[in-house]
Phi, psi and omega in degrees: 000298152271191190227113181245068185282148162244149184262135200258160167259147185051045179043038169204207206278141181286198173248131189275107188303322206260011185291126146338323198230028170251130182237153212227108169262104155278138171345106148110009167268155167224138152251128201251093182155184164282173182227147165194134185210182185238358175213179224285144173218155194249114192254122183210014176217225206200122150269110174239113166157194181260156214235112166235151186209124187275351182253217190234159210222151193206081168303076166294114220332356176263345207266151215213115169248152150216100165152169196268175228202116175214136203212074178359290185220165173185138169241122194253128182237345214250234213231143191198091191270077180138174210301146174233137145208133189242125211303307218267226205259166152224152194224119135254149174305160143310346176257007199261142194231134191221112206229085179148165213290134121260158203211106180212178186287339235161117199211132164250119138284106175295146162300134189116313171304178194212093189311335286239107184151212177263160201187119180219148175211124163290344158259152173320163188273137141228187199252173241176189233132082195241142181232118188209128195048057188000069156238132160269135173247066141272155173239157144230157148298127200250132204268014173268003186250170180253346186229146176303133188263158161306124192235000000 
């Protein structure tokens, strides 16, 4: 009756923290510097520094950057105080608090979140559909507008 697909990030495999070439800020760590890696990485604990990643990054609603977010692809769900910018798609959450400039190929916002800055994206706006605890939740883009409305 129902379809119980579970959504992957960024639509394909999620990232595995016990993956060899995954680096991993756990819950209730602070790492104090840059982090720079060529492959995917997981934040559940607090970076005061910078976070780069050629691979894809995965902020979790616990996970607290003060410090700029450079990314392939990336999901932010947890708090991020200075700049994000990612080539490929970005997804912020509905628990994601974003204090600083964006800059991505391609960006989903969830209803809830909370922006406060400039937002540039290189693809065109399109329209979107979030379902959560089965209510549909849309946005679009009105493309005479500058920030997406609510529908």
């Amino acid at each position: 009756m129902f379809r119980r697909d579970k959504r992957r990030f960024l639509d394909g495999k999620p990232i595995d923290p016990s993956g060899p070439a995954t680096t991993v800020v756990g819950e209730g760590t602070l790492f104090v510097g840059d982090i720079v890696t060529s492959g995917d990485a997981v934040v559940g604990g607090e970076v005061r520094g910078t976070v780069e990643t050629s691979g894809r990054l995965h902020l979790k609603p616990t996970g607290v950057v003060y410090g700029t977010i450079s990314a392939t692809d990336a999901k932010v769900e947890g708090t991020v105080e200075g700049p994000v910018v990612v080539c490929g798609k970005l997804e912020i959450g509905f628990t994601a608090r974003v204090m600083g400039d964006v800059r991505a190929g391609r960006l989903a916002i969830a209803e809830g979140s909370l922006v406060q800055g400039s937002i540039h994206t290189e693809s065109p706006p399109q329209r979107f559909v979030e379902s959560r605890n089965g209510q549909a939740v849309a946005a679009v883009q009105d493309e005479s507008a500058e920030e997406p409305v609510a529908v």
